[in-house]
C-alpha positions in Angstrom: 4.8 1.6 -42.2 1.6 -1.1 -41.5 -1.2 -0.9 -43.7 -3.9 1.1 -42.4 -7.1 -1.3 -41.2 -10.6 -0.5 -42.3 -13.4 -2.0 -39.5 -16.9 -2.9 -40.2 -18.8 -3.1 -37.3 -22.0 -5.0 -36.0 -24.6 -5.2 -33.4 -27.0 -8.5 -32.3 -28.8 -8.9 -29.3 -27.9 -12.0 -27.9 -30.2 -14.1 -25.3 -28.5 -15.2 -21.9 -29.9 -18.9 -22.1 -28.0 -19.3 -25.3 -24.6 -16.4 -24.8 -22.1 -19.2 -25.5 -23.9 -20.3 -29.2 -24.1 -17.1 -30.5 -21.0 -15.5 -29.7 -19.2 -18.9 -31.2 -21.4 -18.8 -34.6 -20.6 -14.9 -34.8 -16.8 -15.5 -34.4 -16.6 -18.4 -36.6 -17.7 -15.5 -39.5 -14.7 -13.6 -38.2 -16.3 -11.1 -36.2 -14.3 -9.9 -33.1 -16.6 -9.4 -30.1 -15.7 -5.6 -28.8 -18.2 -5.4 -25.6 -21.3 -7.1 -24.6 -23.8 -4.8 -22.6 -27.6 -4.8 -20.9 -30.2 -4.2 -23.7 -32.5 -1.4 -23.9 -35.4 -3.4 -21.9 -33.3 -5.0 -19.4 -34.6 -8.6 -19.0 -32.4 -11.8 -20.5 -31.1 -9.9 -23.5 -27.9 -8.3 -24.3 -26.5 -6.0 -26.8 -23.1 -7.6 -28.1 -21.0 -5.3 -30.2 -18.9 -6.6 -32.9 -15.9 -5.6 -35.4 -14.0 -7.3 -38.0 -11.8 -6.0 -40.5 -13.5 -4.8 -43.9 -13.0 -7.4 -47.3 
């Protein structure tokens, strides 16, 4: 039977102008972008929601 996996999750707005620099510097710490969606206040900021598995 696999081990069972234990997720910590996180959420960072991220700015439209610079999607691409944040999403790399997030996944280089291992986290595993889940969805990305419009903030709260519309405008150029999103809502990216990320998992990774717990140390």
């Amino acid at each position: 039977m696999s081990e069972k996996v234990i997720w910590e999750y996180f959420t960072a707005p991220v700015l439209i102008h610079a999607t691409k620099q944040i999403l790399d510097n997030y996944g280089s710490e291992g986290w595993e972008l889940v969805t990305i969606m419009a903030g709260p206040n519309g405008g150029d900021t999103l809502v990216a929601y990320f998992k990774r598995p717990k140390a």
